[in-house]
C-alpha positions as CSV (number, residue, x, y, z in Angstrom):
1,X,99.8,89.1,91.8
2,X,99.5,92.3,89.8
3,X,97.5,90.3,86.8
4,X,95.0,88.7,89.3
5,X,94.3,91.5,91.7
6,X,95.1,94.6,89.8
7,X,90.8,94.6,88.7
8,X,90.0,93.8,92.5
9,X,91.9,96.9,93.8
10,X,90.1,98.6,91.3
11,X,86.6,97.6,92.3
12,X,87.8,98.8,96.0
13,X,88.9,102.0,95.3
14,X,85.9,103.0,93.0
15,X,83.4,101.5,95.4
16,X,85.1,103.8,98.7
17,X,85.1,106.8,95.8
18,X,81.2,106.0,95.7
19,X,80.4,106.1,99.5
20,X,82.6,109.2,100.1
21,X,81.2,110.9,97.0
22,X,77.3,110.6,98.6
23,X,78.9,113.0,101.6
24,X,80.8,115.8,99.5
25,X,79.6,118.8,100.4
26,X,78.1,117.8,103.7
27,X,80.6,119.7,105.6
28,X,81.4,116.8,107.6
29,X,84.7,115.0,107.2
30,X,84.6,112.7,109.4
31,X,81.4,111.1,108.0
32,X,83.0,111.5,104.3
33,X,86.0,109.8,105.8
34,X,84.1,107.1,107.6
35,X,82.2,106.1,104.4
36,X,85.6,105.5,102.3
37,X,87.0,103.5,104.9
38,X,83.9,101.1,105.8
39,X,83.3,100.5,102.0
40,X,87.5,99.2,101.6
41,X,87.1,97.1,104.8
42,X,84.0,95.8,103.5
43,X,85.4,95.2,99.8
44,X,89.1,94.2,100.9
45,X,87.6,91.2,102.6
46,X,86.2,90.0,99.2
47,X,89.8,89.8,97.4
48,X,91.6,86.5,97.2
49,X,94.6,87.4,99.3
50,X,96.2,87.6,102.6
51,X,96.2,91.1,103.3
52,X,98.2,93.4,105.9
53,X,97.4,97.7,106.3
54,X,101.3,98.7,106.6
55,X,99.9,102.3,105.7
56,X,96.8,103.2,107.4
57,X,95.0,104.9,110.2
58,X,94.3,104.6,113.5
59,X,97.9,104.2,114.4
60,X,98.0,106.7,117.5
61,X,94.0,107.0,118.4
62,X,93.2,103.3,117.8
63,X,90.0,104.9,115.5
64,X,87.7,102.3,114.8
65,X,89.3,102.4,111.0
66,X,92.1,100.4,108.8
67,X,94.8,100.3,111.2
68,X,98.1,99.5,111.0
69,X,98.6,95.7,111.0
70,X,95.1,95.0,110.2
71,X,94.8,91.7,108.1
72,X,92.4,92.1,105.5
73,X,91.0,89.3,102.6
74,X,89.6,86.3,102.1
75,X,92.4,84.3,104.0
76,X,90.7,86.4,107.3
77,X,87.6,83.9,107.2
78,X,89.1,80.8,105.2
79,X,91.6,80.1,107.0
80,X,92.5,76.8,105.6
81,X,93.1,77.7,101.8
82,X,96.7,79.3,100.9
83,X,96.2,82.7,100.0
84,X,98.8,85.5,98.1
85,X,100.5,87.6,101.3
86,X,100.0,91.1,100.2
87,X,101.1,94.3,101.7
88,X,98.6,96.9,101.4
89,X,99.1,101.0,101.7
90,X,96.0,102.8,101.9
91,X,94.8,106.5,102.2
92,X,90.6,105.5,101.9
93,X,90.1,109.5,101.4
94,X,92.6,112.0,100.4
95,X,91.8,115.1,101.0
96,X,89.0,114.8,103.2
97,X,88.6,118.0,104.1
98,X,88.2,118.7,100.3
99,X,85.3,115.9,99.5
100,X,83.5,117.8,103.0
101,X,83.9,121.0,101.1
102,X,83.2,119.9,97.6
103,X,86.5,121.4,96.4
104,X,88.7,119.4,93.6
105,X,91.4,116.9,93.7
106,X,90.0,114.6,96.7
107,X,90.8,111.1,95.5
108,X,90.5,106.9,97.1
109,X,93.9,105.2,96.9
110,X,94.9,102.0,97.5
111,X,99.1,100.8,96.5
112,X,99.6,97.2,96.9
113,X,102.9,95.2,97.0
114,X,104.1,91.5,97.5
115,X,105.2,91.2,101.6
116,X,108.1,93.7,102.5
117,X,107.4,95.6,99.3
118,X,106.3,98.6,101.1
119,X,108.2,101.1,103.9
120,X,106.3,100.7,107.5
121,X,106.4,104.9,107.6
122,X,105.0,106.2,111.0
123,X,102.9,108.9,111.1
124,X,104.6,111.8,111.2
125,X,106.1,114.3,108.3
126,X,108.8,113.8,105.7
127,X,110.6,116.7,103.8
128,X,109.9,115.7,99.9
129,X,110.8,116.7,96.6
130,X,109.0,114.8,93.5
131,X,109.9,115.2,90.2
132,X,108.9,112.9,86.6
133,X,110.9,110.7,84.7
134,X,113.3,113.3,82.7
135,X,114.5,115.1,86.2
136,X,115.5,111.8,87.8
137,X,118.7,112.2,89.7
138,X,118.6,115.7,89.3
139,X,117.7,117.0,92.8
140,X,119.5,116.9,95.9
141,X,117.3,117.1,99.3
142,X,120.4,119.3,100.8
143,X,120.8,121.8,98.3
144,X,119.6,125.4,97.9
145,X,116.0,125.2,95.8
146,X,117.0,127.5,93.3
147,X,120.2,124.9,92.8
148,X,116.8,122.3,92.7
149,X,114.6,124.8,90.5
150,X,118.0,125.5,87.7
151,X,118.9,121.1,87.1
152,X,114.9,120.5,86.7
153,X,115.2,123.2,84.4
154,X,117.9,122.2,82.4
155,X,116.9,119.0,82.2
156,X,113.3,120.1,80.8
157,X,115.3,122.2,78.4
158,X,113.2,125.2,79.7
159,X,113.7,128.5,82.0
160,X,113.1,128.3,85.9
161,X,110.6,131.1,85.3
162,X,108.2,128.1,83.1
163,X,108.5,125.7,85.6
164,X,105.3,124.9,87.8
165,X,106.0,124.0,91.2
166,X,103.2,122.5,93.9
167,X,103.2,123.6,97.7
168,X,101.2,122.7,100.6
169,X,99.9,126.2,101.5
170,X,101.2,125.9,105.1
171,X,102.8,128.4,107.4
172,X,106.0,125.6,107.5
173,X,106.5,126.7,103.8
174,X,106.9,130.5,104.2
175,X,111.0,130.2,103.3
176,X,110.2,128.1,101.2
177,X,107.7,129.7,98.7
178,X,109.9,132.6,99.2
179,X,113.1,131.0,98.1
180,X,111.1,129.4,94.8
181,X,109.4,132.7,94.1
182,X,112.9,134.5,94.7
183,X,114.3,131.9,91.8
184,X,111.6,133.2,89.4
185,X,109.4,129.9,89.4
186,X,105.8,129.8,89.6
187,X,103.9,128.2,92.3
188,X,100.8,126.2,92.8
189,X,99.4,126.5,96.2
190,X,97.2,123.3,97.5
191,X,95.0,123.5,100.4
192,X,95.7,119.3,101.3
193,X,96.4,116.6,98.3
194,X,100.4,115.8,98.1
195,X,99.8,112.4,96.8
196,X,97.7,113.5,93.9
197,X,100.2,116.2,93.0
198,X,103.2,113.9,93.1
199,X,101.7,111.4,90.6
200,X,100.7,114.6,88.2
201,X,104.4,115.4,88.3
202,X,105.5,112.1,86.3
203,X,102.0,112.7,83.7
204,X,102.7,114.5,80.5
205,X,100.0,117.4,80.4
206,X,99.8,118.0,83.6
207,X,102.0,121.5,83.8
208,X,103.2,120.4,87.2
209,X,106.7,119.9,87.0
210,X,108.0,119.2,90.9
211,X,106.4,118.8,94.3
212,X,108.5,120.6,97.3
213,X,107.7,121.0,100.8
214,X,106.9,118.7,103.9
215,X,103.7,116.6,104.2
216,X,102.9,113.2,105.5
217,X,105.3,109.8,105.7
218,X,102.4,107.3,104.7
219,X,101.4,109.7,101.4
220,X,105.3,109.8,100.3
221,X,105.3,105.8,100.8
222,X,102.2,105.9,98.7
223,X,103.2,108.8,95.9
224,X,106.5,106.3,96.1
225,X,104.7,103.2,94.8
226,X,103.1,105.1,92.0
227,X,106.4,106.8,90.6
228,X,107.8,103.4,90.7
229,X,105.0,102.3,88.3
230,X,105.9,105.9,86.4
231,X,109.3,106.1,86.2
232,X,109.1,108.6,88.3
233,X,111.8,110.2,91.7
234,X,110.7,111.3,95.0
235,X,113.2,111.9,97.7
236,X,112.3,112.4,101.1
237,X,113.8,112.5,104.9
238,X,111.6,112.3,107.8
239,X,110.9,115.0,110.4
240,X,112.3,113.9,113.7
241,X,112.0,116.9,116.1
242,X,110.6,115.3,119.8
243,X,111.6,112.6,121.7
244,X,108.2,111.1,121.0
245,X,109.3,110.5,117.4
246,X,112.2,108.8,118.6
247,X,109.8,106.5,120.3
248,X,107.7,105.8,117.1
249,X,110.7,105.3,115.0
250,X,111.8,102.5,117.2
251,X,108.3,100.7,117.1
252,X,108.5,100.9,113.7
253,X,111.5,99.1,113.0
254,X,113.3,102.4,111.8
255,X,116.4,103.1,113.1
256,X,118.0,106.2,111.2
257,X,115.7,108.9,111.7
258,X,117.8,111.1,109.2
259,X,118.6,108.7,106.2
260,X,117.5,110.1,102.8
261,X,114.9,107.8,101.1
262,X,114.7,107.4,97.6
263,X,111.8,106.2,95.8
264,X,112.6,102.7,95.6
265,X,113.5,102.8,99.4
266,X,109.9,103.9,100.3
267,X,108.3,101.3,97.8
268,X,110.6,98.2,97.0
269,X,108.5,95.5,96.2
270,X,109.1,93.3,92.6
271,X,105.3,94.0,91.8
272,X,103.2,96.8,93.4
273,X,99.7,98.0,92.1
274,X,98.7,101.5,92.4
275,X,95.3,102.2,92.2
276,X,93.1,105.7,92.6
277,X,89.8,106.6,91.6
278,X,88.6,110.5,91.8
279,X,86.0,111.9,94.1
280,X,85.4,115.2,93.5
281,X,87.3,116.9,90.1
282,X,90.6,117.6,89.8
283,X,93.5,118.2,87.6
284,X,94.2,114.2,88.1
285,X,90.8,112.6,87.8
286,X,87.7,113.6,87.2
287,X,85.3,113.0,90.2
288,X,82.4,110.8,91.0
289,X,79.3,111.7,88.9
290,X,75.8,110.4,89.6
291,X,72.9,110.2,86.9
292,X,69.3,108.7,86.9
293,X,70.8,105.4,86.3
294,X,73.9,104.7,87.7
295,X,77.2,106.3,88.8
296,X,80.3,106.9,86.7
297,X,83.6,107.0,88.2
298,X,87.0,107.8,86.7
299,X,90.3,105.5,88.0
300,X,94.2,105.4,87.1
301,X,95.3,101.5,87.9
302,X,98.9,101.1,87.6
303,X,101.5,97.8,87.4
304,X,105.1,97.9,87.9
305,X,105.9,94.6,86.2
306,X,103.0,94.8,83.6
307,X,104.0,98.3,82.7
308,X,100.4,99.1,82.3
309,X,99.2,102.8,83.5
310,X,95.5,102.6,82.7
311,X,92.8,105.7,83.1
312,X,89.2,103.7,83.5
313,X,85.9,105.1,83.0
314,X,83.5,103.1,84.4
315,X,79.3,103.4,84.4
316,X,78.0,101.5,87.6
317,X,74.4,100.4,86.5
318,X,71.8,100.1,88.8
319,X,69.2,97.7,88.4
320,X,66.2,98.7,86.3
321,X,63.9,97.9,83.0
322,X,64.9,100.8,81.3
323,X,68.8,101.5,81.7
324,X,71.0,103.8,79.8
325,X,74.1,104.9,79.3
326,X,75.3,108.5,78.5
327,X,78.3,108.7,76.3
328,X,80.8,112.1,76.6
């Protein structure tokens, strides 16, 4: 699966990164949003496979997007040839509100996994901490942060006051930011983009060094697939605080509401694909760029099997008697 569609995710993710990228700076996030999600409908359908969204949207307001149990692929119109059965996660625009803005780090992502591979989250939030390959095992969801903060730092082989540590600037995070500012770390506050921040905690360079803090169940099943393809932890819990949520858990086929997931409980699939592609700049990706000829897009594609993590650069030619090609 992973040598044969790994490319084709590709092409889907840089083609929705396209069509979002012609709205950034519109002010209008539904329209930016709306763009990424036609183009991966219309580019999903092209890939050899039997697809099903077990991460998507449209769960709760039945939004005329990819949904939750959507099949997707080839296998939709032939119906007679035997096709892979893949399980697909999708987020077709990150940080929408950020590609509406024109401010960094909105991204296209797309994780793929063969059939069960991938945690049916419902839509609701999930306390996380992420953390890269040398700080596996380290953290404990329970305990105190600055208990958190001290084992990533001794593990880095640094002081807490070095470390880097990424937080949804919410009101939900007040303790929080307190408690990590009270230990002596330093924090980076992020308008929207958890996913994007989890992966840059497993990249060397980065100077991110955890992710803390509650944000969405489907971007932690996402963020899960890529560390798996990293080496890298997240542990999460979901937040179960109405009756309603109850209700959601059950139709999900969840039925501990307060188990701790690790990352190979959120994404357990033999081979997953992890693919991204940047929109607007960031710290990840550089975003989409458009010149007189062409476009040029920047990807990560990731295989868990394959152990391949590869950055692409890409120059989409458009037709014309005279095309060129800008190098950096």
């Amino acid at each position: 699966m992973e040598r044969a569609l790994s490319l084709e995710f590709l092409r889907v993710v840089e083609l929705a990164a396209i069509a979002s990228a012609r709205t950034m700076g519109l002010g209008d996030g539904h329209k930016a949003d709306q763009a990424a999600v036609e183009s991966m409908r219309t580019e999903m359908d092209t890939v050899n496979m039997d697809g099903t969204i077990v991460i998507g949207e449209g769960e709760r307001d039945k939004a005329p997007m990819l949904y939750i149990g959507e099949k997707v692929g080839a296998a939709v119109r032939d119906t007679g040839h035997a096709y892979p059965s893949v399980d697909i996660a999708v987020d077709p625009l990150e940080g929408t509100n950020l590609c509406a803005t024109g401010a960094p780090n909105s991204i296209t992502v797309l994780a793929a996994s063969d059939h069960g591979g991938l945690l049916h989250a419902p839509d609701l939030y999930m306390e996380k901490i992420i953390v890269g390959p040398t700080c596996k095992g380290a953290v404990d969801l329970d305990a105190p942060v600055e208990h958190n903060l001290r084992a990533i730092a001794r593990r880095l082989d640094r002081d807490i006051e070095d470390l880097v540590i990424i937080v949804l600037d919410r009101q939900r995070h007040e303790g929080l930011i307190q408690d990590i500012r009270k230990a002596g770390a330093r924090i980076r506050l992020i308008s929207d983009g958890d996913l994007s921040a989890g992966i840059s905690t497993a990249l060397l360079g980065t100077g991110v060094h955890a992710v803390m803090g509650i944000g969405g169940a489907p971007e932690g099943v996402l963020t899960a697939a890529a560390l798996r393809c990293l080496n890298g932890q997240i542990i999460a819990r979901l937040v179960v605080s109405k009756p309603e949520h109850e209700e959601r858990l059950a139709q999900m086929g969840v039925k501990d509401g307060k188990k701790i997931y690790d990352t190979a409980d959120l994404a357990p699939g033999n081979r997953i694909i992890f693919a991204c592609t940047g929109v607007t700049d960031g710290s990840l990706l550089r975003g989409v760029r458009f010149f007189g000829d062409g476009v040029r897009t920047q990807s990560v594609i990731m295989t868990l099997n394959q152990r391949g993590v590869r950055f692409i650069d890409s120059v989409h030619l458009e037709q014309g008697s005279d095309v060129r090609v800008r190098a950096y």
